[in-house]
Structure formats: C-alpha cells, structure tokens
NULOVO-727347 format. One record per residue: residue in one letter; x, y, z of N, C-alpha, C, O, CB in turn. Coordinates in pm, whole numbers. Last residue first. Glycine has a CB too. Example, Ala and Ser with C-alpha at 12.3 -4.5 7.8 and 13.67 -1.06 7.14 Angstrom:
BEGIN
+------+--------+--------+--------+--------+--------+--------+--------+--------+--------+--------+--------+--------+--------+--------+--------+
| rest |   n.px |   n.py |   n.pz |  ca.px |  ca.py |  ca.pz |   c.px |   c.py |   c.pz |   o.px |   o.py |   o.pz |  cb.px |  cb.py |  cb.pz |
+------+--------+--------+--------+--------+--------+--------+--------+--------+--------+--------+--------+--------+--------+--------+--------+
|    S |   1285 |   -225 |    708 |   1367 |   -106 |    714 |   1290 |      3 |    787 |   1341 |    114 |    804 |   1408 |    -60 |    572 |
|    A |   1319 |   -569 |    780 |   1230 |   -450 |    780 |   1320 |   -330 |    780 |   1424 |   -332 |    846 |   1131 |   -447 |    905 |
+------+--------+--------+--------+--------+--------+--------+--------+--------+--------+--------+--------+--------+--------+--------+--------+
//
This chain:
BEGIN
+------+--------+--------+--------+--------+--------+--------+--------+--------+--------+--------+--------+--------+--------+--------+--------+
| rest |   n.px |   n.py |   n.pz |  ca.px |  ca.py |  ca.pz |   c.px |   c.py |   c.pz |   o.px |   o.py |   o.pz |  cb.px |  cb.py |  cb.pz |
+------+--------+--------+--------+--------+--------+--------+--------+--------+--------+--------+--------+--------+--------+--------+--------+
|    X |  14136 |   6873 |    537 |  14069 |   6905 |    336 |  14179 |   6963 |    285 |  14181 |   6998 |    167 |  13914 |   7040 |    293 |
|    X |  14176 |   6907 |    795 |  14298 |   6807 |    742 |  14257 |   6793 |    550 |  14320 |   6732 |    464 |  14280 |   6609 |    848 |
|    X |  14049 |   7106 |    881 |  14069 |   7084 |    869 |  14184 |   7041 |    823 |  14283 |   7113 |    808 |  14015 |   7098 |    877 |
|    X |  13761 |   6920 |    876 |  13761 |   7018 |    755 |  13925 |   7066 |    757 |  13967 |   7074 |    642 |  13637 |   7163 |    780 |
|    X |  13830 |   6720 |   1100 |  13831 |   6694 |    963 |  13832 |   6797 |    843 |  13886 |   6773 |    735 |  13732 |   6624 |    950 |
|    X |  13828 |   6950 |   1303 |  13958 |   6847 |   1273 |  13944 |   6840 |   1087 |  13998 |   6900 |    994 |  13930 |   6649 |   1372 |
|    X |  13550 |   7023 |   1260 |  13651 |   7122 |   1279 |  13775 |   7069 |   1191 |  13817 |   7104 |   1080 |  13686 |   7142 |   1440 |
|    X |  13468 |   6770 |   1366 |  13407 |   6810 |   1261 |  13534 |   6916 |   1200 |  13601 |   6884 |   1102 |  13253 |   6873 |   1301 |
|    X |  13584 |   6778 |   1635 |  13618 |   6667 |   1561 |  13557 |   6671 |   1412 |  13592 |   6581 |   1335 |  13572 |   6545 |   1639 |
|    X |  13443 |   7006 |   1749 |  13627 |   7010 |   1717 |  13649 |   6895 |   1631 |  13739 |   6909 |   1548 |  13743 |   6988 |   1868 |
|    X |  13208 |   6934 |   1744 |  13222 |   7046 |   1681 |  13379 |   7025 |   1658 |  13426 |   7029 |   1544 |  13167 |   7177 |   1762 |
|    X |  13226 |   6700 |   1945 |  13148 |   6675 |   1844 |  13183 |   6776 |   1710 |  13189 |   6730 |   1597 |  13005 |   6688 |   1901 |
|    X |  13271 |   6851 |   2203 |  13387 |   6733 |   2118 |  13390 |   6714 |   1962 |  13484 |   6712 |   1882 |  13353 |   6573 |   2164 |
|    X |  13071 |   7024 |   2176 |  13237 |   7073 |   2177 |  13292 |   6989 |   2158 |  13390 |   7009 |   2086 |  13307 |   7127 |   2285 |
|    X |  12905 |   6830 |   2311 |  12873 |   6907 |   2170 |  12982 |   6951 |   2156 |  13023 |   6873 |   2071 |  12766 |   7019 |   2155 |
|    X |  13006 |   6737 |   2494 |  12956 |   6601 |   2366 |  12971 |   6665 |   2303 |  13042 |   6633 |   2208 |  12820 |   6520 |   2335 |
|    X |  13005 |   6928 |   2642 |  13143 |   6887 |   2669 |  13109 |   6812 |   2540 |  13201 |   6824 |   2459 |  13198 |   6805 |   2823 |
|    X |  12753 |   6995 |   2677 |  12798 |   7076 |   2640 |  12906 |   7048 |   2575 |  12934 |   7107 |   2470 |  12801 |   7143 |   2712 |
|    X |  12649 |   6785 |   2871 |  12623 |   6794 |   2679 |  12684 |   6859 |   2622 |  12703 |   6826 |   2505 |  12505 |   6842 |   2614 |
|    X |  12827 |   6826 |   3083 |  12822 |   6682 |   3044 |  12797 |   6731 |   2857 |  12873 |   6723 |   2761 |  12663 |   6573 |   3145 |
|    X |  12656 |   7067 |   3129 |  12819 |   7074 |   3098 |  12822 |   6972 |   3004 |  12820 |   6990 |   2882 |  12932 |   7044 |   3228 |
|    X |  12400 |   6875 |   3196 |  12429 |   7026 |   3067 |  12529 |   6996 |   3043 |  12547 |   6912 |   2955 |  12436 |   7199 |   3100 |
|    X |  12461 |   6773 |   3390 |  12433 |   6670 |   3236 |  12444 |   6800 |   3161 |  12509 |   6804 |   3056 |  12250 |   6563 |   3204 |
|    X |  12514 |   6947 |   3581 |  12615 |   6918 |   3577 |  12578 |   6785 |   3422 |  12670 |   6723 |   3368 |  12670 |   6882 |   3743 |
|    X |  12281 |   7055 |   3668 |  12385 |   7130 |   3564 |  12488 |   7041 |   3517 |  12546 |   7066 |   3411 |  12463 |   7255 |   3629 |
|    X |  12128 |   6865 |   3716 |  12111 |   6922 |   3600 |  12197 |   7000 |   3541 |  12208 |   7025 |   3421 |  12022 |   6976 |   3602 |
|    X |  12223 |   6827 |   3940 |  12290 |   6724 |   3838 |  12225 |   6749 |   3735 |  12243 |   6672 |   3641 |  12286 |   6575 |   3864 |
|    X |  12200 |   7053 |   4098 |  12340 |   7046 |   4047 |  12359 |   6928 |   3932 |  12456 |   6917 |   3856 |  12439 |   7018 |   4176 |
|    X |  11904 |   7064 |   4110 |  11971 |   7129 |   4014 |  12139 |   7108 |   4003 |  12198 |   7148 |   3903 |  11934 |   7266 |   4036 |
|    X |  11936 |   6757 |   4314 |  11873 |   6737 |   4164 |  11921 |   6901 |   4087 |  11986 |   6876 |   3986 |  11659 |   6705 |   4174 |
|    X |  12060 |   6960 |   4554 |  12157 |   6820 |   4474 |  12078 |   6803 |   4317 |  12141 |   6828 |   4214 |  12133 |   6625 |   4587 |
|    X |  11879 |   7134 |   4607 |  11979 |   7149 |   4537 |  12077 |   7079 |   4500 |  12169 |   7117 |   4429 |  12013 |   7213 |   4565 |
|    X |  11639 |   6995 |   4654 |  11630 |   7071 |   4524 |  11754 |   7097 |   4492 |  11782 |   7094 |   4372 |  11552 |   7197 |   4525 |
|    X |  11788 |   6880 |   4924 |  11719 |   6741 |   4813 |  11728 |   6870 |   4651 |  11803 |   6845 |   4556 |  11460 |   6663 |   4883 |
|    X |  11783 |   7105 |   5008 |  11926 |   7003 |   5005 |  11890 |   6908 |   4874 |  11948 |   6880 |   4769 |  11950 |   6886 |   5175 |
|    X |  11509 |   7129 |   5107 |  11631 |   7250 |   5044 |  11715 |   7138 |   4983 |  11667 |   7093 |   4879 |  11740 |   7366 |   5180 |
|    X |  11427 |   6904 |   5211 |  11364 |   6957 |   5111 |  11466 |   7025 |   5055 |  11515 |   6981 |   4952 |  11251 |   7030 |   5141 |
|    X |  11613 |   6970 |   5502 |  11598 |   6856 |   5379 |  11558 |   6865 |   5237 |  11639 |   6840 |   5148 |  11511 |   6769 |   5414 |
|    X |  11454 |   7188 |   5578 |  11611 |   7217 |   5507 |  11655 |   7070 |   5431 |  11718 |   7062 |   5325 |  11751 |   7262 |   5651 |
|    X |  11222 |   7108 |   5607 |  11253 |   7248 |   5485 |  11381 |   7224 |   5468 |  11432 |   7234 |   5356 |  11231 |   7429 |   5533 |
|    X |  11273 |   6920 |   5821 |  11218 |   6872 |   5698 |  11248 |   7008 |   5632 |  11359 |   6987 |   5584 |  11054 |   6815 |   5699 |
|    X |  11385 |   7123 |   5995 |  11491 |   7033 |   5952 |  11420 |   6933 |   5858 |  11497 |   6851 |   5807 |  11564 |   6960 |   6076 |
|    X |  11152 |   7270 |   6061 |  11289 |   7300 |   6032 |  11347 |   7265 |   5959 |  11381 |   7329 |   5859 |  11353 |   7287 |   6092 |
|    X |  10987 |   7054 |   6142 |  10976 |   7102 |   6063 |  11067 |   7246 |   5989 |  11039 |   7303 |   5883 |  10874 |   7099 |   6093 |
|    X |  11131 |   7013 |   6471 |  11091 |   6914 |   6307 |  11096 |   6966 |   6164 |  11182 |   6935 |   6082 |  10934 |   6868 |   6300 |
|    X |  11330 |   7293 |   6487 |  11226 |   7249 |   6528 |  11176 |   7138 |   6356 |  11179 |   7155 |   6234 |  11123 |   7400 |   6591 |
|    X |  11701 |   7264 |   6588 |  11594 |   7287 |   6493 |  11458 |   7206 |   6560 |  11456 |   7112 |   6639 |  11642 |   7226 |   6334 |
|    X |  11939 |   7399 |   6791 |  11877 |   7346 |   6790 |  11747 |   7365 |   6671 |  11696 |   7477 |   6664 |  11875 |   7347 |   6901 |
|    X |  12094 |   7639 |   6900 |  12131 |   7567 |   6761 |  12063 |   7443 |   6705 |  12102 |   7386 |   6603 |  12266 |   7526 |   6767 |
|    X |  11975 |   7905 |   6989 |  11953 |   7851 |   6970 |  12025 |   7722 |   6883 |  11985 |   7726 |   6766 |  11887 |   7909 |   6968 |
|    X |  12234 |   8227 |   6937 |  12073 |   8145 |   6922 |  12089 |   7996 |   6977 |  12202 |   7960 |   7010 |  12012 |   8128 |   6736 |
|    X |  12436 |   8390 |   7169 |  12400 |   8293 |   7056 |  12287 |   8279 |   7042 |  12214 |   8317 |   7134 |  12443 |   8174 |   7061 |
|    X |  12459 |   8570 |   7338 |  12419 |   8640 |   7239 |  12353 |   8545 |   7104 |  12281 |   8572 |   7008 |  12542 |   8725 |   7207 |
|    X |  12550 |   8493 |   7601 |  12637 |   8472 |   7476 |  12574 |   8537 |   7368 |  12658 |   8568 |   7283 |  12659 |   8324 |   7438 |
|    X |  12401 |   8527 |   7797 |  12456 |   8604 |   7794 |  12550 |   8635 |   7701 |  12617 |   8737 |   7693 |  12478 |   8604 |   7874 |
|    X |  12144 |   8398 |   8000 |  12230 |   8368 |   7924 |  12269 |   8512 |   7835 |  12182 |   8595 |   7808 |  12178 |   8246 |   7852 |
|    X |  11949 |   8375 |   8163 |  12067 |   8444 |   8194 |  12164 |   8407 |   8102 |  12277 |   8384 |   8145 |  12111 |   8423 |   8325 |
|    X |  11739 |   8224 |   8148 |  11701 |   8371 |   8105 |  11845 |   8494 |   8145 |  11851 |   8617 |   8153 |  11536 |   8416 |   8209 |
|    X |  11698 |   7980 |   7907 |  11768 |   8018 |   8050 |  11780 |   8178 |   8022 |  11815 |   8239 |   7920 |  11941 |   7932 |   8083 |
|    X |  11637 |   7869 |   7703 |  11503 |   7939 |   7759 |  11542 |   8027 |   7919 |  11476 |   8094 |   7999 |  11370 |   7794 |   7790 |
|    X |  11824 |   7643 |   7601 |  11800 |   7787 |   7539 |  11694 |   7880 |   7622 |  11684 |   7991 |   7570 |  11741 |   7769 |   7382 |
|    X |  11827 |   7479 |   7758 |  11916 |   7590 |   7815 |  11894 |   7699 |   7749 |  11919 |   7815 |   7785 |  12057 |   7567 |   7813 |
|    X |  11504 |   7387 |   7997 |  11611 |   7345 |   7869 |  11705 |   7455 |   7856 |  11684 |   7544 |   7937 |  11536 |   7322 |   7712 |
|    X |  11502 |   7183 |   8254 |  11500 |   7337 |   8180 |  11589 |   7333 |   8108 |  11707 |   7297 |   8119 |  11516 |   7466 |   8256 |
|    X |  11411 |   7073 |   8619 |  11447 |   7050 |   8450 |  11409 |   7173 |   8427 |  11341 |   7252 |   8492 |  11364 |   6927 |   8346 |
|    X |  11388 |   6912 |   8932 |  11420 |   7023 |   8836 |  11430 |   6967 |   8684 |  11451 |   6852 |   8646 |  11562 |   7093 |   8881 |
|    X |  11275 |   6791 |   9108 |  11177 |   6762 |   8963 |  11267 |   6900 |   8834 |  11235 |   6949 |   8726 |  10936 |   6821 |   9015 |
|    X |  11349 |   6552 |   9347 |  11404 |   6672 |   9239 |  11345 |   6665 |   9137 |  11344 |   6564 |   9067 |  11544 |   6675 |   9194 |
|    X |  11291 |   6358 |   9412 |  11177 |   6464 |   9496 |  11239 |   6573 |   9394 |  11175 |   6674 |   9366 |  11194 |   6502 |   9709 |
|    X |  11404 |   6139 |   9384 |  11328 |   6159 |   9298 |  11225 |   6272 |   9312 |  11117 |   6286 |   9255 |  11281 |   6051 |   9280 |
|    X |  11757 |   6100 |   9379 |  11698 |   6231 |   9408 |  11530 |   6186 |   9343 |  11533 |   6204 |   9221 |  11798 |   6380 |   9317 |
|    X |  11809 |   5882 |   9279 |  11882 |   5921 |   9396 |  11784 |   5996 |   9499 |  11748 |   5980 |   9616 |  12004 |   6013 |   9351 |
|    X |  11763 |   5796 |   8955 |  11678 |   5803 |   9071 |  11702 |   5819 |   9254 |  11624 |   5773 |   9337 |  11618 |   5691 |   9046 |
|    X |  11949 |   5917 |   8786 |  11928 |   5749 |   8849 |  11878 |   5729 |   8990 |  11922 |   5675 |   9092 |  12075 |   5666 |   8855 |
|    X |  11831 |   6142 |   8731 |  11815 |   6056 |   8598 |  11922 |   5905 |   8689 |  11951 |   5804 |   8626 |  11912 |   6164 |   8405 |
|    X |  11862 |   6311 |   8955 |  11738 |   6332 |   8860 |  11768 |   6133 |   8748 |  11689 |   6041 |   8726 |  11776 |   6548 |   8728 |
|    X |  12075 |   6360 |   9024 |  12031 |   6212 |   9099 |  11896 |   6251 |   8991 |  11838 |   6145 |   8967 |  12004 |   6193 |   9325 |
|    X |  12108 |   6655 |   8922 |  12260 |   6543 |   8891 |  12142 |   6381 |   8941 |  12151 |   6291 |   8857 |  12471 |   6589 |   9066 |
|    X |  11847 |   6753 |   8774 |  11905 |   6828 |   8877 |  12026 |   6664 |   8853 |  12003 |   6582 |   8764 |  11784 |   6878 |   9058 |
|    X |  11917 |   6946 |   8431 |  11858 |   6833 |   8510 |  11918 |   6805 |   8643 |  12039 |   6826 |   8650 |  11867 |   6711 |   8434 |
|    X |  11922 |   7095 |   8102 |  11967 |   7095 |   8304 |  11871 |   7004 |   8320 |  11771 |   6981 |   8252 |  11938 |   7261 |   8434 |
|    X |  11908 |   7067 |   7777 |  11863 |   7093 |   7889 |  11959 |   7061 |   7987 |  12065 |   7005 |   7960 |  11749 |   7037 |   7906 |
|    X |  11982 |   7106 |   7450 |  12039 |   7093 |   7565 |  11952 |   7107 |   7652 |  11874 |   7190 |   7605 |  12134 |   7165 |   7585 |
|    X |  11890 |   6928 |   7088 |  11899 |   7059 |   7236 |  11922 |   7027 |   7343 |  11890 |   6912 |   7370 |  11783 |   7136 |   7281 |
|    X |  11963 |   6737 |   6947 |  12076 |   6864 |   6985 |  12023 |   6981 |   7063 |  12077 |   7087 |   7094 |  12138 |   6936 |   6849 |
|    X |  11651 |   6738 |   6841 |  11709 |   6647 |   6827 |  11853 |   6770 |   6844 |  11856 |   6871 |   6774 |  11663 |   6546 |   6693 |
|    X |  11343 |   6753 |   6968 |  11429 |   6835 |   7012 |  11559 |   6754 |   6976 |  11599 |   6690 |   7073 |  11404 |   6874 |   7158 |
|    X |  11156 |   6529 |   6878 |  11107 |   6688 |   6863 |  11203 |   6768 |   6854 |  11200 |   6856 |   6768 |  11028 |   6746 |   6972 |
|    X |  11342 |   6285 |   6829 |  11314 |   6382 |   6669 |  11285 |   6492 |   6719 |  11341 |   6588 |   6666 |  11183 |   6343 |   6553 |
|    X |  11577 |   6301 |   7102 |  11467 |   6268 |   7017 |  11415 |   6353 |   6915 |  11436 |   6474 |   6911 |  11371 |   6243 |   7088 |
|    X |  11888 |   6391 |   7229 |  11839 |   6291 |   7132 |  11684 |   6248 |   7051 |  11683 |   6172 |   6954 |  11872 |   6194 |   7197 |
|    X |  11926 |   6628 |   7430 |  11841 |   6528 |   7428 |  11840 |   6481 |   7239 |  11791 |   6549 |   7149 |  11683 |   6589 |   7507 |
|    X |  12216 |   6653 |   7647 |  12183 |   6695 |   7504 |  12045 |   6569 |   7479 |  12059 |   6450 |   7504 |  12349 |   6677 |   7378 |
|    X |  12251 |   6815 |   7964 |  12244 |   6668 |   7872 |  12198 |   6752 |   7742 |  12159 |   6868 |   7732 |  12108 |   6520 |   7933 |
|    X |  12457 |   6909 |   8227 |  12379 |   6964 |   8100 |  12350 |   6838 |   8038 |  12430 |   6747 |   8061 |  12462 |   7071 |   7995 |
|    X |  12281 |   6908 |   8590 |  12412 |   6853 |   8480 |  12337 |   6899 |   8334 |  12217 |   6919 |   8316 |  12449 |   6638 |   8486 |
|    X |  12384 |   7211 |   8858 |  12280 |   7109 |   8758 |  12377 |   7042 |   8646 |  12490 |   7079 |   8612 |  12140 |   7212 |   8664 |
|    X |  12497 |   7111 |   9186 |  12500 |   7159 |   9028 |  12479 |   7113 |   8950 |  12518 |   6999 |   8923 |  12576 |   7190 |   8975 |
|    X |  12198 |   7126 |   9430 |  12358 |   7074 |   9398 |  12410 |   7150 |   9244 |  12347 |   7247 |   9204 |  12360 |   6871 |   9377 |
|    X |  12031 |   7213 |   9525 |  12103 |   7284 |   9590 |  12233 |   7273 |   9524 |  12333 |   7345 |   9531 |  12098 |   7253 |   9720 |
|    X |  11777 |   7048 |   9467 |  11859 |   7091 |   9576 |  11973 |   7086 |   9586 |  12035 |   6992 |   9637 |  11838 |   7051 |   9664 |
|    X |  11716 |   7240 |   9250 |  11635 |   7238 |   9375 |  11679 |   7172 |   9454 |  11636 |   7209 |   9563 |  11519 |   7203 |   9371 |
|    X |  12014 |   7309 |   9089 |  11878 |   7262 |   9109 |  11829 |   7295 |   9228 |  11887 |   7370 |   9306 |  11863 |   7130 |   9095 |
|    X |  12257 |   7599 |   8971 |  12172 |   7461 |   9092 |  12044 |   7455 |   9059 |  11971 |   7544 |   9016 |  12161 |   7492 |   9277 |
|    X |  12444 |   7715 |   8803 |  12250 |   7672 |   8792 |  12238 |   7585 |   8866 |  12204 |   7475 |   8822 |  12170 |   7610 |   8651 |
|    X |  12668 |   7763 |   8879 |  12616 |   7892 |   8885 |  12499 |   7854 |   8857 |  12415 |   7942 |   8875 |  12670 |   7998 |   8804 |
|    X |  12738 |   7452 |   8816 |  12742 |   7503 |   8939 |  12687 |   7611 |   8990 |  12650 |   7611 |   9107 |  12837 |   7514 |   8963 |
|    X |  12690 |   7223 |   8595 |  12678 |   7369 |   8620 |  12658 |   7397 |   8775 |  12560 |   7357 |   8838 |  12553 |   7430 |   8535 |
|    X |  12845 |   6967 |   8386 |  12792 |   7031 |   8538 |  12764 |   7190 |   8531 |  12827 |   7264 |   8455 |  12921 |   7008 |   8668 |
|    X |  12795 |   6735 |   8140 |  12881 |   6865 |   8206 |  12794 |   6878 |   8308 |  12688 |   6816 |   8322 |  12905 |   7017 |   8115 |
|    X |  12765 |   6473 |   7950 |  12732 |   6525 |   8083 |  12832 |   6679 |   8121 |  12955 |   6678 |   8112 |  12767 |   6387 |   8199 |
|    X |  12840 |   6327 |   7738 |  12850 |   6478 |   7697 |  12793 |   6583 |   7832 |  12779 |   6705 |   7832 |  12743 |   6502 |   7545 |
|    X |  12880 |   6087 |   7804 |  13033 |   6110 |   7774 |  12995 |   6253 |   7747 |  13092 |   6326 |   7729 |  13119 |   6016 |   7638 |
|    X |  12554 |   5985 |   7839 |  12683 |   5994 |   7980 |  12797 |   6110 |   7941 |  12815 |   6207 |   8015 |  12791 |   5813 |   8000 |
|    X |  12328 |   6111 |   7631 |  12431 |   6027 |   7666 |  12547 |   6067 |   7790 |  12604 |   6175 |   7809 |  12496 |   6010 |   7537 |
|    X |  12001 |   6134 |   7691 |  12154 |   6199 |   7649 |  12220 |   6069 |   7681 |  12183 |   5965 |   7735 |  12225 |   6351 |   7748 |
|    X |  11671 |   6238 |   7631 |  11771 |   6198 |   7701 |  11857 |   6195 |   7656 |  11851 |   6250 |   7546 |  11769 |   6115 |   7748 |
|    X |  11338 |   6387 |   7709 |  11458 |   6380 |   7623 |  11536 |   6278 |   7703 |  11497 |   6233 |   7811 |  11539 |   6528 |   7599 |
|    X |  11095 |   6293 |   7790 |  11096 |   6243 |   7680 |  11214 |   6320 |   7578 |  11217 |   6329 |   7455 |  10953 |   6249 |   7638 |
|    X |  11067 |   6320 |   8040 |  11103 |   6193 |   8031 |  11068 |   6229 |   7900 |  10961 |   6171 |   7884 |  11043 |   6071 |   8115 |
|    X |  11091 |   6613 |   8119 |  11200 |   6537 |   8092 |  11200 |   6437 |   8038 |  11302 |   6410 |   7973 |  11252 |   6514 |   8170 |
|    X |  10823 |   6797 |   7984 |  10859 |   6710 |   8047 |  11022 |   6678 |   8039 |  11078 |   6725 |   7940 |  10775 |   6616 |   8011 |
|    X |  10877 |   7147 |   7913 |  10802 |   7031 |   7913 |  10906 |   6905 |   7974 |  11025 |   6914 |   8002 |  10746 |   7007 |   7755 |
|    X |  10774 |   7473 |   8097 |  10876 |   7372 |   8079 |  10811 |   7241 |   8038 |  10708 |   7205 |   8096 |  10957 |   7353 |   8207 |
+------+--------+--------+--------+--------+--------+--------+--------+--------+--------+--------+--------+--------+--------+--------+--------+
//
C-alpha cells in the first residue's frame, strides 16, 4: 500500500463503507485522490483518518486492489504515462482530421473551379 498523504479528495464525493471497516472498527470513507500519479483513483481511509480524531488509524487502500471486489470492472483510473499516450493519440488525431478536412477544403476549390469552367463552355 502507498502512502495516504499524497492523495486527497474532496468532501461532496465522501461515501462510507460499512462491509470495509477500518482498524477501528468504524466504516471506511471512499475519497477520490486528485494528484497527477493517481488522478480519479479511489481509495478507503479509516472516517477521523483525515481530521485527525483518529491518528492511531493508519488504515488506507486504494479500491482497485480490494480483493473482494466483485463487479468485474477494471480499474478506471490511468497511470501518467497512460494518459500522456492517450494525449499524444488525440493530438495525431485532431492534426489528421485537419488534413482531411484542407483536402475536402481543396477538393471543394477544385470542383468549384471545374463547374465554373464547365458553366462557361457551357453558355459557347
């Protein structure tokens, strides 16, 4: 397990778990941690863990690694370098869409260009 103090969450996405108590005893809360390593992953934390109530509670655990889980889901969480490839991705496929899209663009010049030649022969 790695540390806590270097995710954290916001209040309004707190949930509880009751079937995952902490160490003591109570029901663990879910947080979503916010920093670049783990940016949308979830961990448990014991509830006085994070305003110091409890500081003998050292529970923590992130949720994908919970060995009772049972949804079948993955993970939805990306690792850094994840989410730089899929940037990268995104970035190649915006620059080929505006290559296609100056083609058409020429395509559309040259078809104007041809009908207005067209026109004039014609009106001969």
């Amino acid at each position: 397990m790695a540390s806590s103090s270097s995710s954290y969450s916001s209040k309004r996405q707190d949930e509880f778990q009751a079937d995952h108590p902490c160490d003591c005893n109570l029901p663990s809360r879910v947080k979503t941690s916010r920093t670049p390593d783990n940016p949308g992953r979830k961990f448990r934390v014991c509830q006085n863990s994070m305003n110091g109530k409890s500081p003998s509670c050292k529970f923590w655990q992130w949720l994908d690694e919970d060995e009772g889980r049972t949804d079948g889901r993955k993970p939805y969480w990306r690792k850094p370098e994840e989410s730089c490839n899929l940037t990268l991705k995104i970035c190649t496929l915006e620059n080929e869409i505006s290559i296609c899209r100056m083609k058409i663009e020429q395509e559309n010049n040259t078809n104007l260009v041809n009908r207005k030649e067209l026109d004039k022969f014609m009106m001969y």
